[in-house]
C-alpha positions as CSV (number, residue, x, y, z in Angstrom):
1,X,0.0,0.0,0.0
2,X,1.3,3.3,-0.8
3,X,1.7,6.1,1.9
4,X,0.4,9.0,0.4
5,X,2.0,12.5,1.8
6,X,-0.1,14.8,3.1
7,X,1.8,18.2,3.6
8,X,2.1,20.8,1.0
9,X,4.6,23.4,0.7
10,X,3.2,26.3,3.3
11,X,3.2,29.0,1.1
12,X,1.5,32.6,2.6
13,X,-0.1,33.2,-1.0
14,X,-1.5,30.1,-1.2
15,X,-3.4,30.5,2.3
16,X,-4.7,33.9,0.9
17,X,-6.4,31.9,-2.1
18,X,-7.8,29.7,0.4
19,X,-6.6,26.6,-2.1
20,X,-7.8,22.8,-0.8
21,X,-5.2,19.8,-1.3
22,X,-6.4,16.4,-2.5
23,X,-3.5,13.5,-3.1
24,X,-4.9,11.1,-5.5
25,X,-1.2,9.0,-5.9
26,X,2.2,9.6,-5.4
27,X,2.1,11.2,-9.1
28,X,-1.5,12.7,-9.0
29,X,-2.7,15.8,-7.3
30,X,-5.5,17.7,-7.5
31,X,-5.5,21.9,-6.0
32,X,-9.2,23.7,-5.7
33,X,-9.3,27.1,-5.9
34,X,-12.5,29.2,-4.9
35,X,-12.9,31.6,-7.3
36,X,-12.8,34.9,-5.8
37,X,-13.8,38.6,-7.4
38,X,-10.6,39.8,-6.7
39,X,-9.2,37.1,-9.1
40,X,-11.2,38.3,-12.2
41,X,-9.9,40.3,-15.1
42,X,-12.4,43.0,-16.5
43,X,-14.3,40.9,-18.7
44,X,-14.8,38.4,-16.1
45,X,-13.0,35.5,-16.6
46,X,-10.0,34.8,-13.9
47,X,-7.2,36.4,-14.6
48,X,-4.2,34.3,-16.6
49,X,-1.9,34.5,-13.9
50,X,-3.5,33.2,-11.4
51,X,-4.5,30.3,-14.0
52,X,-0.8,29.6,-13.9
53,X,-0.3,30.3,-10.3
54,X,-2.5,27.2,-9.8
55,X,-1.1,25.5,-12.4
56,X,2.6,25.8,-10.3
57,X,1.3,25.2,-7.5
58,X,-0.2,22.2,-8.1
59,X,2.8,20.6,-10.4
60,X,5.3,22.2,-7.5
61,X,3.9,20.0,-5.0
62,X,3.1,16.8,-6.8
63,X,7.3,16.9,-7.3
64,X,8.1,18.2,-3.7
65,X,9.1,15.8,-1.0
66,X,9.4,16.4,2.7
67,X,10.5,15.2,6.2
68,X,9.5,12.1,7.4
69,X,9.3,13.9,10.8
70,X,6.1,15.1,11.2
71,X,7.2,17.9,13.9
72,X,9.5,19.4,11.5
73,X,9.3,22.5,9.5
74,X,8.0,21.7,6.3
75,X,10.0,23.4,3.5
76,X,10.0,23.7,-0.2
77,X,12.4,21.3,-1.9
78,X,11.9,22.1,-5.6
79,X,11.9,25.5,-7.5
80,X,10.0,26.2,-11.1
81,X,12.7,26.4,-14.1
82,X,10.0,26.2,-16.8
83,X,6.1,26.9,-16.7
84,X,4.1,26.8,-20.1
85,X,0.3,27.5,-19.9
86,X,-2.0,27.3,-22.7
87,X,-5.3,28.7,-22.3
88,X,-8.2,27.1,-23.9
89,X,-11.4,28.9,-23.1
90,X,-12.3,31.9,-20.4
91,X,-12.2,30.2,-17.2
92,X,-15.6,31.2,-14.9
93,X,-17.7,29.1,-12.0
94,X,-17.2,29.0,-8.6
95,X,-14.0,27.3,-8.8
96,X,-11.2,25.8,-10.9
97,X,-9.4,22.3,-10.2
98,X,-5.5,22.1,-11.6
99,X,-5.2,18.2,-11.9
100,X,-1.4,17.5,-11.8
101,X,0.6,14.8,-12.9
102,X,4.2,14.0,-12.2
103,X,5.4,12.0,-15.7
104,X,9.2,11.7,-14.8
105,X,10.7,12.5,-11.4
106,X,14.6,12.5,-11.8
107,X,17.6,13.3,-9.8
108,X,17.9,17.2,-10.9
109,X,14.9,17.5,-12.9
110,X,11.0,16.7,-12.4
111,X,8.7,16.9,-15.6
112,X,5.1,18.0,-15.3
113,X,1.7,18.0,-17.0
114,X,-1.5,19.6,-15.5
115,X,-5.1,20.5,-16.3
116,X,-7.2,22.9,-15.5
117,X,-11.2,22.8,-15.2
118,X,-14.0,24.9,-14.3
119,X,-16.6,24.2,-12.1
120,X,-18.6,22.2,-15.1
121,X,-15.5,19.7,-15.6
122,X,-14.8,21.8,-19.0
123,X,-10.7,22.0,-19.6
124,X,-10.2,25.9,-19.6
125,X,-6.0,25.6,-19.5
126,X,-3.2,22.9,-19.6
127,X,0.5,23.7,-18.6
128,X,3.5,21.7,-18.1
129,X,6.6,22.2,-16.2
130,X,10.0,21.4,-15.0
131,X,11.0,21.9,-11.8
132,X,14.4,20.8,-10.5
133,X,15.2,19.6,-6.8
134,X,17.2,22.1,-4.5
């Protein structure tokens, strides 16, 4: 049986979107974000940026691994060195799910793909990454 992690990177930003977790495998993670007003861009769609945000966050933390101590400070063991995002249709609903997968976790570098969908399970965005281990 596989022990699936459940601590994420604490990230300050990442509190302020109110973002929810959900660990589906060692390679598959799912982020929530409530769409908020304050994320929208002036024709009402959330903002690109914060389409990638979630996006890294989500890929960030499928390749992070932490301390098998569970008093210990949690810290951040990998760092973005590429982000594409390719949006596919104006993202609106009451919240967007980046479902990220972890294709190849090696020694310096991690490789990435992740989805994005609305609240109606339409796919608004998809990005990859590569994030390398510190």
């Amino acid at each position: 049986m596989i022990k699936l992690e459940t601590q994420y990177i604490k990230n300050p930003f990442d509190h302020l979107l109110n973002c929810k977790y959900e660990r589906i495998s060692e390679s598959n993670l799912k982020v929530t974000l409530p769409v908020q007003p304050l994320l929208l861009n002036t024709v009402g769609y959330v903002q690109g940026g914060i389409i990638s945000l979630l996006a890294d966050l989500a890929m960030g933390n499928i390749c992070n691994t932490f301390n098998e101590d569970e008093n210990s400070p949690q810290t951040q063991s990998v760092v973005t060195v590429d982000l594409k995002t390719t949006y596919l249709k104006g993202a609106k609903g009451d919240y967007l799910i980046a479902d990220a997968n972890l294709i190849k976790k090696g020694r310096t570098l991690n490789h990435t793909d992740c989805f994005i969908y609305n609240d109606r399970n339409e796919l608004v965005a998809k990005a990859n990454g590569i994030f390398a281990n510190l």
